[in-house]
C-alpha positions in Angstrom: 39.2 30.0 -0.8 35.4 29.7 -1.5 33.1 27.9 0.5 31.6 24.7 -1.4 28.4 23.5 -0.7 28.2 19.8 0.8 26.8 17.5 -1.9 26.6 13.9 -1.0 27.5 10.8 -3.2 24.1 9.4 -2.2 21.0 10.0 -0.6 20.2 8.9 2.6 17.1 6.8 4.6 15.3 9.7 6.4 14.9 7.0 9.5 18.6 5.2 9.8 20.4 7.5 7.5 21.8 4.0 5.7 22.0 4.9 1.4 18.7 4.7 0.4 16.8 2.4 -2.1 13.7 4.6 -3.0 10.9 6.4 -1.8 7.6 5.4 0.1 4.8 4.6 -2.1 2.2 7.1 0.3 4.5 9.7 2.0 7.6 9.9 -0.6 10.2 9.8 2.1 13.5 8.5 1.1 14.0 4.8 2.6 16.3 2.1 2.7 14.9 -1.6 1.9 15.1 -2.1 5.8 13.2 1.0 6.7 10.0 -0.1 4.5 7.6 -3.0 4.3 6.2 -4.4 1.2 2.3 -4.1 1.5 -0.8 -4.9 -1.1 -2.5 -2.5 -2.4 -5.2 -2.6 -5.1 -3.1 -4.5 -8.1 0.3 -4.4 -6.7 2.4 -4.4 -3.6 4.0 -0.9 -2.8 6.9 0.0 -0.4 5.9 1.6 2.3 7.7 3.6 5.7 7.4 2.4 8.9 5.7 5.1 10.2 2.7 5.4 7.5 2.6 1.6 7.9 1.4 2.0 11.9 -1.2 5.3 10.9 -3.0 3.1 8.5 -5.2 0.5 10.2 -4.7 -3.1 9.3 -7.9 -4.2 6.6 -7.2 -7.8 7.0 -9.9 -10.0 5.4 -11.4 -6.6 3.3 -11.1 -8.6 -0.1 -13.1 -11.2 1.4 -15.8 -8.4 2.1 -15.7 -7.4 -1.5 -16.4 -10.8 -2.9 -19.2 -11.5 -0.7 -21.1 -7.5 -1.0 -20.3 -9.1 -4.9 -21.8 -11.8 -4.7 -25.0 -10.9 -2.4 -25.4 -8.3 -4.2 -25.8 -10.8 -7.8 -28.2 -12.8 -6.0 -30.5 -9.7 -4.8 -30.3 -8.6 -9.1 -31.1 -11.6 -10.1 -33.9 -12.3 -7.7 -35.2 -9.0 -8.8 -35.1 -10.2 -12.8 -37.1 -13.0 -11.9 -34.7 -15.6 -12.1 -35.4 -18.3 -9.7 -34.0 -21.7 -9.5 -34.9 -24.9 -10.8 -36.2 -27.9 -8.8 
């Protein structure tokens, strides 16, 4: 009799070993839906693993950041065109 090779009927969460659902949007480990956490990224949320979820630092309030550099940074331009405001 020859030996067969184990093939499984699905694959597996690399964390709980439960079927899983897909892989993780930054390390492509195989996860089950209760294995990742659903996280914003730049236009979209993405899946992501537990574990890359604790290495990346939390950016709360970073959009905020954005729109305010934004808009300083119109203010500064249009100071420097010579617009100013009217009384």
């Amino acid at each position: 009799m020859q030996e067969q090779p184990f093939q499984p009927e699905h694959e597996y969460c690399v964390y709980c070993h439960a079927p899983a659902a897909g892989l993780c949007a930054d390390c492509g480990a195989l996860c089950c839906a209760d294995c990742v956490e659903l996280v914003m990224r730049f236009t979209s949320r993405r899946a992501v693993c537990a574990t890359c979820v604790a290495a990346t630092p939390t950016r709360r309030g970073a959009g905020w950041r954005w729109v305010a550099a934004g808009v300083a940074l119109l203010g500064i331009a249009l100071l420097a065109w010579g617009w100013t405001p009217s009384p």
